[in-house]
N, CA, C, O and CB atoms as a CASP TS submission, in Angstrom:
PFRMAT TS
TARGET T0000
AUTHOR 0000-0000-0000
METHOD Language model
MODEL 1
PARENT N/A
ATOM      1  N   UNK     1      98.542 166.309 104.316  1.00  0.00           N
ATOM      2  CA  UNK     1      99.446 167.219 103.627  1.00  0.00           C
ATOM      3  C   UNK     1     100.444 166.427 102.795  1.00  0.00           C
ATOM      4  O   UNK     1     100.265 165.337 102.253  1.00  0.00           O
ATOM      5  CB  UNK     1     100.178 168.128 104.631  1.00  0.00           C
ATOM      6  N   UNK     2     101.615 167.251 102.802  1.00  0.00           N
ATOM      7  CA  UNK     2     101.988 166.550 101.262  1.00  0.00           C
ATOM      8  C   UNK     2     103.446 165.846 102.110  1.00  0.00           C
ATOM      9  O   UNK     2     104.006 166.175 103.156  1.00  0.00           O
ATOM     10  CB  UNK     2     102.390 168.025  99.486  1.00  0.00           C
ATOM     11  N   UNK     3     103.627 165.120 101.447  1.00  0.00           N
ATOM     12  CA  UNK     3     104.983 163.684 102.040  1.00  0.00           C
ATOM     13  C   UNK     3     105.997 164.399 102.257  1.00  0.00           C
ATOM     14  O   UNK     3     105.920 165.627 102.307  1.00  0.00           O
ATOM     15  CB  UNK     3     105.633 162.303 100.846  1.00  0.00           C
ATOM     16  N   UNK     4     107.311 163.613 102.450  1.00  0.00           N
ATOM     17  CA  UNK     4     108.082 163.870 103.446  1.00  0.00           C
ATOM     18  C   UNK     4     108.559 164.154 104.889  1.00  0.00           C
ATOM     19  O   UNK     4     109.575 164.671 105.355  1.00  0.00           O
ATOM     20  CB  UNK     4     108.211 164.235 103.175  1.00  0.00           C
ATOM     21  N   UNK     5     107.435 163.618 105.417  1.00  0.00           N
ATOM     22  CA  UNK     5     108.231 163.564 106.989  1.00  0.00           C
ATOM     23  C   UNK     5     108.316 164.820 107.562  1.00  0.00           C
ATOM     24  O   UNK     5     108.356 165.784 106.798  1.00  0.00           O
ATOM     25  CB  UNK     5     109.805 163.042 106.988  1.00  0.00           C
ATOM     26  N   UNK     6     108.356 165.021 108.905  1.00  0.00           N
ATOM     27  CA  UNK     6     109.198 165.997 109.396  1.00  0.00           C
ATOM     28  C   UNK     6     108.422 166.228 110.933  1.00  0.00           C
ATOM     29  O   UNK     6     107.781 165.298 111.423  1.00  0.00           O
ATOM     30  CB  UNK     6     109.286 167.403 108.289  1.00  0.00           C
ATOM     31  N   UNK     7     108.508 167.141 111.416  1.00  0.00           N
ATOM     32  CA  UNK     7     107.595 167.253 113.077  1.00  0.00           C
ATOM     33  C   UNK     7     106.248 168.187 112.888  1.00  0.00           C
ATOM     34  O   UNK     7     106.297 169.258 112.283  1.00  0.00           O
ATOM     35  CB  UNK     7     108.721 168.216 114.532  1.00  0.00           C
ATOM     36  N   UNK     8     105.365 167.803 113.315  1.00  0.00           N
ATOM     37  CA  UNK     8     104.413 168.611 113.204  1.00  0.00           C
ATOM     38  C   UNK     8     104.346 169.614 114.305  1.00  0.00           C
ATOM     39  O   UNK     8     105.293 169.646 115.091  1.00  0.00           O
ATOM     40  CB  UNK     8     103.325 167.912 113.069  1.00  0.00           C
ATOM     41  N   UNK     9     103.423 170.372 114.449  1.00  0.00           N
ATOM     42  CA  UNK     9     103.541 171.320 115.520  1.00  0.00           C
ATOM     43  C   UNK     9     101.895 172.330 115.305  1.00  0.00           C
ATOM     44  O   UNK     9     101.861 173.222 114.458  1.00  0.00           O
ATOM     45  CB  UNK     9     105.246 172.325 115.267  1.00  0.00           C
ATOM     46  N   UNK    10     100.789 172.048 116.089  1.00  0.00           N
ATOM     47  CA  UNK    10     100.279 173.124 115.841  1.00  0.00           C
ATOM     48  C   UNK    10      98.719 172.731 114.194  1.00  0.00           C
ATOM     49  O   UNK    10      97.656 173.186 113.771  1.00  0.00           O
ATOM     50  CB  UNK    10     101.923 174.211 115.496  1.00  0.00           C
ATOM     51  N   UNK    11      99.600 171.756 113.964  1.00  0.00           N
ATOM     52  CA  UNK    11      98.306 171.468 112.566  1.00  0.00           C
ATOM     53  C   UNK    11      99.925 172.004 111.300  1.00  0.00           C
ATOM     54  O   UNK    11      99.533 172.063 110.134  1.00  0.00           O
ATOM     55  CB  UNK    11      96.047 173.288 112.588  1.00  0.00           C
ATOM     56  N   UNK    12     101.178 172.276 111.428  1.00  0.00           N
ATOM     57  CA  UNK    12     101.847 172.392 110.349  1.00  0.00           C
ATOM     58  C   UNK    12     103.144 171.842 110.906  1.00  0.00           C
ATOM     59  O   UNK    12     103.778 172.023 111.945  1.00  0.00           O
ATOM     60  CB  UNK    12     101.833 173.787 109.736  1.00  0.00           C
ATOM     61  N   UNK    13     103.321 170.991 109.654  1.00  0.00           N
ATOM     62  CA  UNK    13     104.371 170.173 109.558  1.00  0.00           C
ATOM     63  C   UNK    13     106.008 170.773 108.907  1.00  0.00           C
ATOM     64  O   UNK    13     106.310 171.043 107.744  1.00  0.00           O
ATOM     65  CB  UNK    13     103.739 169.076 108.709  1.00  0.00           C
ATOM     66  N   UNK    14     106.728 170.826 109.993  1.00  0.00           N
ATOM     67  CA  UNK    14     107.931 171.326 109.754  1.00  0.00           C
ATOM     68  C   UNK    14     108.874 170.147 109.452  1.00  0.00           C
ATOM     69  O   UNK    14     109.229 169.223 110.183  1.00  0.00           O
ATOM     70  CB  UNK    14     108.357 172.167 110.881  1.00  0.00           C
ATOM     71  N   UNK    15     109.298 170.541 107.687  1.00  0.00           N
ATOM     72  CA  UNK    15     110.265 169.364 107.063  1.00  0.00           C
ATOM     73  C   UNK    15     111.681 169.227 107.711  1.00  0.00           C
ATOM     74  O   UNK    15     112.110 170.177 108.367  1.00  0.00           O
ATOM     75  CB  UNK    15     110.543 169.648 105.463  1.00  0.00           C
ATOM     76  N   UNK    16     112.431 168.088 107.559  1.00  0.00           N
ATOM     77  CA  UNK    16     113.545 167.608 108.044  1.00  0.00           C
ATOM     78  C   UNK    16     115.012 168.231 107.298  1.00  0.00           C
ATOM     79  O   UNK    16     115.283 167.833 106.165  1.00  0.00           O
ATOM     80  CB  UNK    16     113.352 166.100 107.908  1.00  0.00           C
ATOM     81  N   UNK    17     115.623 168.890 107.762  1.00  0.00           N
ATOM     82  CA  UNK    17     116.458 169.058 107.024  1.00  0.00           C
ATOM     83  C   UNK    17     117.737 168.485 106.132  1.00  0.00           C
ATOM     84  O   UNK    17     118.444 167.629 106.664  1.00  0.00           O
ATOM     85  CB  UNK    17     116.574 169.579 107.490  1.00  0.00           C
ATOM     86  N   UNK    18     118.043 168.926 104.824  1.00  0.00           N
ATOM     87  CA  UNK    18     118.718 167.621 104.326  1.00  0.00           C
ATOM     88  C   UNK    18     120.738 168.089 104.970  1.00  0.00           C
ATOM     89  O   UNK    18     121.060 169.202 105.384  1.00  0.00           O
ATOM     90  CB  UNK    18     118.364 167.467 101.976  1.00  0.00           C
ATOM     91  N   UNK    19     121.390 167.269 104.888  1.00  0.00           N
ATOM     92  CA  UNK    19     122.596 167.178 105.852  1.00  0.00           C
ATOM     93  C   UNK    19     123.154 167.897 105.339  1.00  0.00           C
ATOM     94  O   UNK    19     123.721 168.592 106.182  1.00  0.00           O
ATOM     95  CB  UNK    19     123.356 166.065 106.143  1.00  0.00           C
ATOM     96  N   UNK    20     123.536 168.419 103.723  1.00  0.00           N
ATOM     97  CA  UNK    20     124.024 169.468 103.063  1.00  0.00           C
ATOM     98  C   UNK    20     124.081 170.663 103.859  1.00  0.00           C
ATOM     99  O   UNK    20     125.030 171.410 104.095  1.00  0.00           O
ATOM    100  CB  UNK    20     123.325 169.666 101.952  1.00  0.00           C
ATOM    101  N   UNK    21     122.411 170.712 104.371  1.00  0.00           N
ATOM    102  CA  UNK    21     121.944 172.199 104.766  1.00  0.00           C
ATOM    103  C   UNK    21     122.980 172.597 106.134  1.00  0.00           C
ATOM    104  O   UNK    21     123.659 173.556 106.500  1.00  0.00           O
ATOM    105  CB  UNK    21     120.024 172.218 105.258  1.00  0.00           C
ATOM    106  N   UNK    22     122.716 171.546 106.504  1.00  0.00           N
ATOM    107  CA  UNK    22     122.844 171.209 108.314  1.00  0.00           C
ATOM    108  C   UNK    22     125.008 171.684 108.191  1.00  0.00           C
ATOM    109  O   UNK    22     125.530 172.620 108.796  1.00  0.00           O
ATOM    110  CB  UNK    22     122.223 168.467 108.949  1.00  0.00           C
ATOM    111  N   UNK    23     125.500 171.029 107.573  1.00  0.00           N
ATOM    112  CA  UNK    23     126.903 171.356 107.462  1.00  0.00           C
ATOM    113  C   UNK    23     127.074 172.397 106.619  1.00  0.00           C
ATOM    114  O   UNK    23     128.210 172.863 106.703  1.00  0.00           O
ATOM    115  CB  UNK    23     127.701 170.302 107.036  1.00  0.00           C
ATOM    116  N   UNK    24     126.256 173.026 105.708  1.00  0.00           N
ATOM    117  CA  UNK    24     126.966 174.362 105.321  1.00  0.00           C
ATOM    118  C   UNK    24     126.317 175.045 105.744  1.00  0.00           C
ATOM    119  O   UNK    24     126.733 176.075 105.214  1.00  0.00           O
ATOM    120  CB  UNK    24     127.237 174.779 104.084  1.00  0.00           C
ATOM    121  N   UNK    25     125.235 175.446 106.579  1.00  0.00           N
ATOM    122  CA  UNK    25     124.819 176.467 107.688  1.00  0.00           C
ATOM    123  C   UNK    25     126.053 176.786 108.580  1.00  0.00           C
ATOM    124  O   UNK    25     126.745 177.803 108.628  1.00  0.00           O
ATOM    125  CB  UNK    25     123.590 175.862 108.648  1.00  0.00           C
ATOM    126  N   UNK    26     126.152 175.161 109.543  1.00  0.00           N
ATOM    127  CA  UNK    26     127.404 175.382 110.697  1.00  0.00           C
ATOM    128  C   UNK    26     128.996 175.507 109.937  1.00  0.00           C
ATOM    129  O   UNK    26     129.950 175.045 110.564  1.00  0.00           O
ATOM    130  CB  UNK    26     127.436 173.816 111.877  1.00  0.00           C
ATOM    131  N   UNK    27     129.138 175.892 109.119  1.00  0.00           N
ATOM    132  CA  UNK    27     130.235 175.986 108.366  1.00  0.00           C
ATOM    133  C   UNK    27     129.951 177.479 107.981  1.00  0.00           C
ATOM    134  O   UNK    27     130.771 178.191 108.561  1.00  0.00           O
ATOM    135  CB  UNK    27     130.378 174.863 107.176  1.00  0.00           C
ATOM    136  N   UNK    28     129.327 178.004 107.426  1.00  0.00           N
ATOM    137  CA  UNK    28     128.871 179.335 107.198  1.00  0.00           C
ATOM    138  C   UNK    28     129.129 180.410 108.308  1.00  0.00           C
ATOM    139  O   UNK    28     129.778 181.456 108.296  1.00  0.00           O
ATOM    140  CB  UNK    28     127.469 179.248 106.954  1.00  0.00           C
ATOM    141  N   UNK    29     128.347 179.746 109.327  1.00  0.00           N
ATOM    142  CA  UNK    29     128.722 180.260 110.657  1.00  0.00           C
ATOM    143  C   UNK    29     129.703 180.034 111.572  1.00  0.00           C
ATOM    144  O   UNK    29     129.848 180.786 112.536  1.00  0.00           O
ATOM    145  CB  UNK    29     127.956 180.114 111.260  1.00  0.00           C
ATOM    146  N   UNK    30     130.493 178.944 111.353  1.00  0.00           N
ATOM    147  CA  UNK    30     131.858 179.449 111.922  1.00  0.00           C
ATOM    148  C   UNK    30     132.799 180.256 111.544  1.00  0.00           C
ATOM    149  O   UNK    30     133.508 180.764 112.412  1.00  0.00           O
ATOM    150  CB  UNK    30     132.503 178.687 112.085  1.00  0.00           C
ATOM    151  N   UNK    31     133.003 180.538 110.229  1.00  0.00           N
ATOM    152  CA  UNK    31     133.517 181.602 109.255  1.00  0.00           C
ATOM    153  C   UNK    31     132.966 183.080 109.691  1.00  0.00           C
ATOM    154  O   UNK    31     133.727 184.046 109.751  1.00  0.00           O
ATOM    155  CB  UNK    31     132.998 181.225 107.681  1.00  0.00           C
ATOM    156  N   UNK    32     131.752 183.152 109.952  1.00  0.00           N
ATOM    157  CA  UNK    32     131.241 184.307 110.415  1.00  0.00           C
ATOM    158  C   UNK    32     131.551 184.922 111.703  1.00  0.00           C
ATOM    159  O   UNK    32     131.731 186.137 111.783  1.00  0.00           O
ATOM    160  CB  UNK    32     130.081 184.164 110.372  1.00  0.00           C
ATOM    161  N   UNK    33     131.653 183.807 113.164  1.00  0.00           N
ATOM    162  CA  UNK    33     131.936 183.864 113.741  1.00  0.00           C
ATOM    163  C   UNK    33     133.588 184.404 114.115  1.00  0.00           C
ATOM    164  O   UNK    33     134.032 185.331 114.792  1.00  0.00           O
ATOM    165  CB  UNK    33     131.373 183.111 113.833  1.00  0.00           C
ATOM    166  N   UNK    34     134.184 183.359 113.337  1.00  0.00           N
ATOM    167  CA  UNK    34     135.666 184.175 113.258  1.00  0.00           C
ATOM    168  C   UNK    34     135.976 185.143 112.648  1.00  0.00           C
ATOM    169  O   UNK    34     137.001 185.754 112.950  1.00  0.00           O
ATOM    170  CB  UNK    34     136.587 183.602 112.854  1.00  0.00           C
ATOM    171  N   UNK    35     135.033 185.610 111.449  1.00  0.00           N
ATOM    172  CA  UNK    35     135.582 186.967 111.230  1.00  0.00           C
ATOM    173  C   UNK    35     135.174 188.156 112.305  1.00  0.00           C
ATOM    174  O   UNK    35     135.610 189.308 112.307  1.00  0.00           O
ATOM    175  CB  UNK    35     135.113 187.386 109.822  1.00  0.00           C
ATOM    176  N   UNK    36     134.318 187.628 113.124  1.00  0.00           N
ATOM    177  CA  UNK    36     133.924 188.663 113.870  1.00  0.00           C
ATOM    178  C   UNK    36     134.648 188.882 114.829  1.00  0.00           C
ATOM    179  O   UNK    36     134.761 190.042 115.228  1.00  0.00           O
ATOM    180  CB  UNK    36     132.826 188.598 114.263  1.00  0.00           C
ATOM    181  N   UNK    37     135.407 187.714 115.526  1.00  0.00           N
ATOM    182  CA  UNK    37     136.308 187.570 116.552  1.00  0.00           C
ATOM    183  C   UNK    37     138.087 188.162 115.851  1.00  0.00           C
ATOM    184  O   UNK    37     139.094 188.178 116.559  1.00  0.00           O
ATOM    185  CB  UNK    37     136.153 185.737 117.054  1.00  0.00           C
ATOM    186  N   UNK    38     138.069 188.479 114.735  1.00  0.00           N
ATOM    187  CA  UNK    38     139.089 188.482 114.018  1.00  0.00           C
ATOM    188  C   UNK    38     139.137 190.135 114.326  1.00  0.00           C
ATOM    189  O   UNK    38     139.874 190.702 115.133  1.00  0.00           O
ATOM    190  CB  UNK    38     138.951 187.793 112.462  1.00  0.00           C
ATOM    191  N   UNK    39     138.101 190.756 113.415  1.00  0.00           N
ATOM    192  CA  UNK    39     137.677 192.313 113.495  1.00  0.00           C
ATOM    193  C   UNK    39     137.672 192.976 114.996  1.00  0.00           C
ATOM    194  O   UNK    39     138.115 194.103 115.218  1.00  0.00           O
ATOM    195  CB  UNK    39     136.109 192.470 112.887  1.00  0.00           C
ATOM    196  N   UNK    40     137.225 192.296 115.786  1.00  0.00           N
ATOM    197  CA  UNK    40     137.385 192.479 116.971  1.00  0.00           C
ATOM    198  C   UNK    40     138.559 192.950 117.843  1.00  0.00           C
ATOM    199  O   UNK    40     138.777 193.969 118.498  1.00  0.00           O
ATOM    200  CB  UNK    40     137.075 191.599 117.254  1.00  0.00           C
ATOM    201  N   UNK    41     139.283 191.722 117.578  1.00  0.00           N
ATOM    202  CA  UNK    41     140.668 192.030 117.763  1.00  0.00           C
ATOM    203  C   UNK    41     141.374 193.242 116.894  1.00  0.00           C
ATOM    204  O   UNK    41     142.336 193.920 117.254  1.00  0.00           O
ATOM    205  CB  UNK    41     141.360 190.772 117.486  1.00  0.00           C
ATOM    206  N   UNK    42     140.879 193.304 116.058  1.00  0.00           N
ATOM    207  CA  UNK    42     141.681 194.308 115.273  1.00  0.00           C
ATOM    208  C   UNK    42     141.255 195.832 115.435  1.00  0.00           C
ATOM    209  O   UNK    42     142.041 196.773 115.319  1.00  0.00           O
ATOM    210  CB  UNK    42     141.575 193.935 113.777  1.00  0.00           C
ATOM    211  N   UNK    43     140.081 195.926 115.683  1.00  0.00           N
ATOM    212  CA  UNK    43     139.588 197.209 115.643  1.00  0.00           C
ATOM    213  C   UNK    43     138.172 197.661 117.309  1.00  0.00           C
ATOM    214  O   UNK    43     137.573 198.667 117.689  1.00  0.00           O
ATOM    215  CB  UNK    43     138.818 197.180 113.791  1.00  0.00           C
ATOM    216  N   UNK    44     138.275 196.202 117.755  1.00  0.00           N
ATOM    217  CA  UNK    44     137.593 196.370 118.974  1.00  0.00           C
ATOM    218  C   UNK    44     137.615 197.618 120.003  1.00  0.00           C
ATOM    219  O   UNK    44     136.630 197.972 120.651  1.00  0.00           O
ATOM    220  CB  UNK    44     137.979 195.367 119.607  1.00  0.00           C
ATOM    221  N   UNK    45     138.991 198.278 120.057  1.00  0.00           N
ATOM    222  CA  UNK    45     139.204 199.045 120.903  1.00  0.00           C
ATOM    223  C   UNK    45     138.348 200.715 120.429  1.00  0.00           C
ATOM    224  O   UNK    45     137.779 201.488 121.199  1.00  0.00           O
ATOM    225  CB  UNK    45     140.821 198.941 121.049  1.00  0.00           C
ATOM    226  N   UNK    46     138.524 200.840 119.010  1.00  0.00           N
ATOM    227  CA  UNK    46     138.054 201.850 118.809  1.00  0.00           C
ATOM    228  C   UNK    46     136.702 201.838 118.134  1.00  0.00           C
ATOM    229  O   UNK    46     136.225 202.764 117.477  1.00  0.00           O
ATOM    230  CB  UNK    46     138.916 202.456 118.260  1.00  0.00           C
ATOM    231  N   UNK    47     136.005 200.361 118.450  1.00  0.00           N
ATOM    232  CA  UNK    47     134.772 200.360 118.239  1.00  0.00           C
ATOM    233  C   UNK    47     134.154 200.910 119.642  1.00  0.00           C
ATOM    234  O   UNK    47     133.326 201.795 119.427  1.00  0.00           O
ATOM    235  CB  UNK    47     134.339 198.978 117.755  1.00  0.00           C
ATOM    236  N   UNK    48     134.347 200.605 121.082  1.00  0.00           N
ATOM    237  CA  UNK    48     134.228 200.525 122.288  1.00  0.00           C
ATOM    238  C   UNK    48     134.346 201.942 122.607  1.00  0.00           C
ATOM    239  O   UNK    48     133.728 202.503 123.513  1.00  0.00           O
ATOM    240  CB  UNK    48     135.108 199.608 122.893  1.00  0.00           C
ATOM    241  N   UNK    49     135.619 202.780 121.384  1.00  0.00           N
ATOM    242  CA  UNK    49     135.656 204.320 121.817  1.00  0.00           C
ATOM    243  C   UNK    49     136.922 204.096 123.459  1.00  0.00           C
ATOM    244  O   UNK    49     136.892 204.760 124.495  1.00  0.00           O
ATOM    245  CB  UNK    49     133.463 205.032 122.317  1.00  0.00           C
ATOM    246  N   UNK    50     137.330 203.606 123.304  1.00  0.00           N
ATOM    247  CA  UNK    50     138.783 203.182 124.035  1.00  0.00           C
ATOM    248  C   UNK    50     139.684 203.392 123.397  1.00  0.00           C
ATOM    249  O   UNK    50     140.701 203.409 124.090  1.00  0.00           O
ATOM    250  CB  UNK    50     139.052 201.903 124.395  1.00  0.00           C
ATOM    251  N   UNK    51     139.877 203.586 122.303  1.00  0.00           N
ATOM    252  CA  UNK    51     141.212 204.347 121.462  1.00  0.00           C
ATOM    253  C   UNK    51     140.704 204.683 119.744  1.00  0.00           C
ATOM    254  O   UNK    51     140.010 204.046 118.952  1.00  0.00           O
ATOM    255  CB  UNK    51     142.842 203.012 121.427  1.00  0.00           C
ATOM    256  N   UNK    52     141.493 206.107 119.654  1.00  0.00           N
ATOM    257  CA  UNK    52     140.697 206.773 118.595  1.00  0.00           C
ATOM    258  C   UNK    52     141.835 205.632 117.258  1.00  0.00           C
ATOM    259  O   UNK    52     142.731 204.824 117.500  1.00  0.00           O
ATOM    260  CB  UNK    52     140.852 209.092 118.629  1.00  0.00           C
ATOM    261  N   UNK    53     141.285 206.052 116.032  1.00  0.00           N
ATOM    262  CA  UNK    53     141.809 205.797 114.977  1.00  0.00           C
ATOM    263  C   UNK    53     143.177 205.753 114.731  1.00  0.00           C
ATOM    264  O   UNK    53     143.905 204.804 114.439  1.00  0.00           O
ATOM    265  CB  UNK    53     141.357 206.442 114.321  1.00  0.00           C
ATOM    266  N   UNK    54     143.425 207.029 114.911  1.00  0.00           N
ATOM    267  CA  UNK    54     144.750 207.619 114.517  1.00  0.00           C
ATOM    268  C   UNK    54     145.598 207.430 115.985  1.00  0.00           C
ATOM    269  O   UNK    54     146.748 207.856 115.877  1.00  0.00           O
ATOM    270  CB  UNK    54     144.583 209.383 113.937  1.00  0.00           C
ATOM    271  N   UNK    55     145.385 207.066 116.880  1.00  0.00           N
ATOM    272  CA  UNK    55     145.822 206.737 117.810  1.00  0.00           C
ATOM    273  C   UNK    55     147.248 205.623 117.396  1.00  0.00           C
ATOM    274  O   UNK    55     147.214 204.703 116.578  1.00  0.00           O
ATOM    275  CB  UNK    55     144.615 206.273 118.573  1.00  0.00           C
ATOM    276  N   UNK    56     148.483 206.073 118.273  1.00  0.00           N
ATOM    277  CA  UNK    56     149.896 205.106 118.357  1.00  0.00           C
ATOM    278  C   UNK    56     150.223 205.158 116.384  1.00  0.00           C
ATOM    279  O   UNK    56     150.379 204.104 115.766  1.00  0.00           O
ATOM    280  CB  UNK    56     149.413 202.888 119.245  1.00  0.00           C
ATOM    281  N   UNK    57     150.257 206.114 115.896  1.00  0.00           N
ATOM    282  CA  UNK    57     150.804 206.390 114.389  1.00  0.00           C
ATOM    283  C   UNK    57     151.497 207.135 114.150  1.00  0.00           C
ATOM    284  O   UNK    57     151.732 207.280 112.950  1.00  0.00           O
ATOM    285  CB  UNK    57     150.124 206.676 113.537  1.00  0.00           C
ATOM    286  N   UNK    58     152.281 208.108 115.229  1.00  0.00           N
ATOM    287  CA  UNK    58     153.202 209.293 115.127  1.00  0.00           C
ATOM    288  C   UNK    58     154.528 208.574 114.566  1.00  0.00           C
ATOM    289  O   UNK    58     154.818 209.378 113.681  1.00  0.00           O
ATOM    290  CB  UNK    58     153.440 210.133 116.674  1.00  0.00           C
ATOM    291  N   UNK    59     155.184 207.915 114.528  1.00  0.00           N
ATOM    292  CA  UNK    59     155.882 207.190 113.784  1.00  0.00           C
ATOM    293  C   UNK    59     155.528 206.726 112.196  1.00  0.00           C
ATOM    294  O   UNK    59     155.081 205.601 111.977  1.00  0.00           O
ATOM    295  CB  UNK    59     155.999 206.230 114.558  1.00  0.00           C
ATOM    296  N   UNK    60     155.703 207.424 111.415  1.00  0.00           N
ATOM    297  CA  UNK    60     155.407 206.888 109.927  1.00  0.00           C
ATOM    298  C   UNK    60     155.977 206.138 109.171  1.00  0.00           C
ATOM    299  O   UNK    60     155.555 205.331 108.342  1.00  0.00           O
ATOM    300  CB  UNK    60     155.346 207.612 109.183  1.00  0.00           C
ATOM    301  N   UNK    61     156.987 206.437 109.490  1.00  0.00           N
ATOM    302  CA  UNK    61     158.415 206.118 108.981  1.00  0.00           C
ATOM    303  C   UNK    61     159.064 204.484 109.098  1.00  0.00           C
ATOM    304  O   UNK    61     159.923 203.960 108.389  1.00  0.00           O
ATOM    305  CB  UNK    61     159.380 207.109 109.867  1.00  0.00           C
ATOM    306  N   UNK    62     158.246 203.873 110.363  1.00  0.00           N
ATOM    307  CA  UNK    62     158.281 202.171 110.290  1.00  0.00           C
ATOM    308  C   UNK    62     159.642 201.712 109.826  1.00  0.00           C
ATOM    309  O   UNK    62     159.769 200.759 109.057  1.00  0.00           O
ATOM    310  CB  UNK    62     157.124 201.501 109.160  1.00  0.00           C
ATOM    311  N   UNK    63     160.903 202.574 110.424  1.00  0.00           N
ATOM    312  CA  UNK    63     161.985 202.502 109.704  1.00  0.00           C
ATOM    313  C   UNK    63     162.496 202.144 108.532  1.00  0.00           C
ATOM    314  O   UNK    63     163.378 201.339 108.236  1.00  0.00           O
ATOM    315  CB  UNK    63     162.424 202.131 110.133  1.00  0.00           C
ATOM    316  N   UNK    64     161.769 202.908 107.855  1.00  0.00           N
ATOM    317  CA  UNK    64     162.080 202.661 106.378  1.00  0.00           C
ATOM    318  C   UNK    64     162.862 203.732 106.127  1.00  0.00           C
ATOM    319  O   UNK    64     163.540 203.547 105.116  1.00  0.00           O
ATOM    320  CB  UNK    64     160.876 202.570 105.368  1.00  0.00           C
ATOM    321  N   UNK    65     163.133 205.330 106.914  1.00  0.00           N
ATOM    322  CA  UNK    65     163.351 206.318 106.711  1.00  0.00           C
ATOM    323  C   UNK    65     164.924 206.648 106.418  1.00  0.00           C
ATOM    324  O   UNK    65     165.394 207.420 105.582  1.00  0.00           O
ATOM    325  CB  UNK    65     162.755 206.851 107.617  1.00  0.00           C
ATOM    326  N   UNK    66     165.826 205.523 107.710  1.00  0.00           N
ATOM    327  CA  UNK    66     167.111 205.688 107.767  1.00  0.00           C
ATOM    328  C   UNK    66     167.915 204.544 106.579  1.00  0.00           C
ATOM    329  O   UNK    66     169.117 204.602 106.321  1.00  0.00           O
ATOM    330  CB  UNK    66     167.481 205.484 109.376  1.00  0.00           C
ATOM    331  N   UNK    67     166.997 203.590 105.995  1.00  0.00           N
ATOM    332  CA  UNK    67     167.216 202.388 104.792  1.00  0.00           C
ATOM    333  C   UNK    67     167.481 203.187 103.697  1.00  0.00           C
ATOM    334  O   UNK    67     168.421 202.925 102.946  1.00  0.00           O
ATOM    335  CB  UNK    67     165.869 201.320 104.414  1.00  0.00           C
ATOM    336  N   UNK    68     166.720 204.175 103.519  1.00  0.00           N
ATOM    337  CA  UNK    68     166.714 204.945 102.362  1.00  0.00           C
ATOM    338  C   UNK    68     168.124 206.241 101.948  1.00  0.00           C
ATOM    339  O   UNK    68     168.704 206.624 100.932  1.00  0.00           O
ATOM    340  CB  UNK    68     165.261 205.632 102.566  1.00  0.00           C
ATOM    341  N   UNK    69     168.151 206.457 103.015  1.00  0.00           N
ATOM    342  CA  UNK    69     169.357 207.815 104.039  1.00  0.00           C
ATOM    343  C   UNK    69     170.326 206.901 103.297  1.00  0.00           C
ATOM    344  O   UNK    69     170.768 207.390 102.257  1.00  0.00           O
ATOM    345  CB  UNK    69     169.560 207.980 106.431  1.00  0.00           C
ATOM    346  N   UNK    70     170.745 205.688 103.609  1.00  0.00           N
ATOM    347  CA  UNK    70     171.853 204.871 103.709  1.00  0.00           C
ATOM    348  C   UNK    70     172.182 204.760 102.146  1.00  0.00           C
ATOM    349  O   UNK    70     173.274 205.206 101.794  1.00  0.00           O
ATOM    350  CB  UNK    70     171.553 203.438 104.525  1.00  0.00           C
ATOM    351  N   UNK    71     171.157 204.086 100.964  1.00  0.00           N
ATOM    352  CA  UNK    71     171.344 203.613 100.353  1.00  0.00           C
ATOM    353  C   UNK    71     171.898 204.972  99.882  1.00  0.00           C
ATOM    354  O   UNK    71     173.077 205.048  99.537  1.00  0.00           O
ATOM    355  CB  UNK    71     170.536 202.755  99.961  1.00  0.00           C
ATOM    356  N   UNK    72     171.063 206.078  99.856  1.00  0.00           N
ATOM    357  CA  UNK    72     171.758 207.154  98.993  1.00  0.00           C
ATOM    358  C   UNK    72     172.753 208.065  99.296  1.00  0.00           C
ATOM    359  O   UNK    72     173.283 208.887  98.549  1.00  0.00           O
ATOM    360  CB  UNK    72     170.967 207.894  98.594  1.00  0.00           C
ATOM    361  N   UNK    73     172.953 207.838 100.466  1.00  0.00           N
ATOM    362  CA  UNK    73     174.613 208.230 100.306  1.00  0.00           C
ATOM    363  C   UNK    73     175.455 207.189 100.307  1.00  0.00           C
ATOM    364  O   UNK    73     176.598 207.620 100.458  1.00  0.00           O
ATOM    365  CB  UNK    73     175.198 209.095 101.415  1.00  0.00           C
ATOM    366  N   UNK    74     175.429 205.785 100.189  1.00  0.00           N
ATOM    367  CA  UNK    74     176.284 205.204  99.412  1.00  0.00           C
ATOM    368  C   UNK    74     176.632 204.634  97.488  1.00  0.00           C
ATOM    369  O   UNK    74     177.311 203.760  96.949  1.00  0.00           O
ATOM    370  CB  UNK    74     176.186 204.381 100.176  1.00  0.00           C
ATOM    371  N   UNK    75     175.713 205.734  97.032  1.00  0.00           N
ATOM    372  CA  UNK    75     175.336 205.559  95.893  1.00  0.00           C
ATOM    373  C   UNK    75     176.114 206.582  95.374  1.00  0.00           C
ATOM    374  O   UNK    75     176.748 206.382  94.338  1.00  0.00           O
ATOM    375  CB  UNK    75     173.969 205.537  95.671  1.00  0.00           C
ATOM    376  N   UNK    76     176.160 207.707  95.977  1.00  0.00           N
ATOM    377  CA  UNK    76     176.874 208.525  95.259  1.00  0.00           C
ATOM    378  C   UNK    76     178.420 208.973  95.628  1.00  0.00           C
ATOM    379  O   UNK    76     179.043 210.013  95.415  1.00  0.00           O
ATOM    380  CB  UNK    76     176.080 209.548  95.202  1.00  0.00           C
ATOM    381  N   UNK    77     178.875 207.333  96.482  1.00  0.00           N
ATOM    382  CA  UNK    77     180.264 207.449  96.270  1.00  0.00           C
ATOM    383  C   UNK    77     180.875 206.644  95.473  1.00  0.00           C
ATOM    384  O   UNK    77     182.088 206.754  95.295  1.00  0.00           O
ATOM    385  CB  UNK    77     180.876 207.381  97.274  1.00  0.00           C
TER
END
């Protein structure tokens, strides 16, 4: 068969991989890995169906509500 090296197996020869491949595969996949561990954390609970969406949001207001109160009644003295 045709050159380059690599392991045979079977009557077919499996080529060697070049180091490029080898570090941006495992680089590819650690990125993947952490986004998954990332998402997880973030939305794990209501992937699992352990807490809905809209769940802990009755508060909208993230106190921005009484910042606003303030500025405008000191504006119009």
């Amino acid at each position: 068969m045709g050159g380059g090296g690599g392991t045979t197996y079977k009557g077919y020869t499996i080529p060697h991989n070049k180091r490029w491949h080898t570090v941006a595969g495992k680089g590819l996949c650690a990125v993947m890995w952490f986004w998954v561990f990332y998402r997880a954390k973030q939305d794990g609970a209501v992937l699992l169906g352990l807490r809905h969406p809209w769940d802990g949001h009755d508060d909208h207001s993230h106190g921005h509500g009484h910042e606003h109160e303030g500025s405008s009644s000191s504006s119009s003295h």
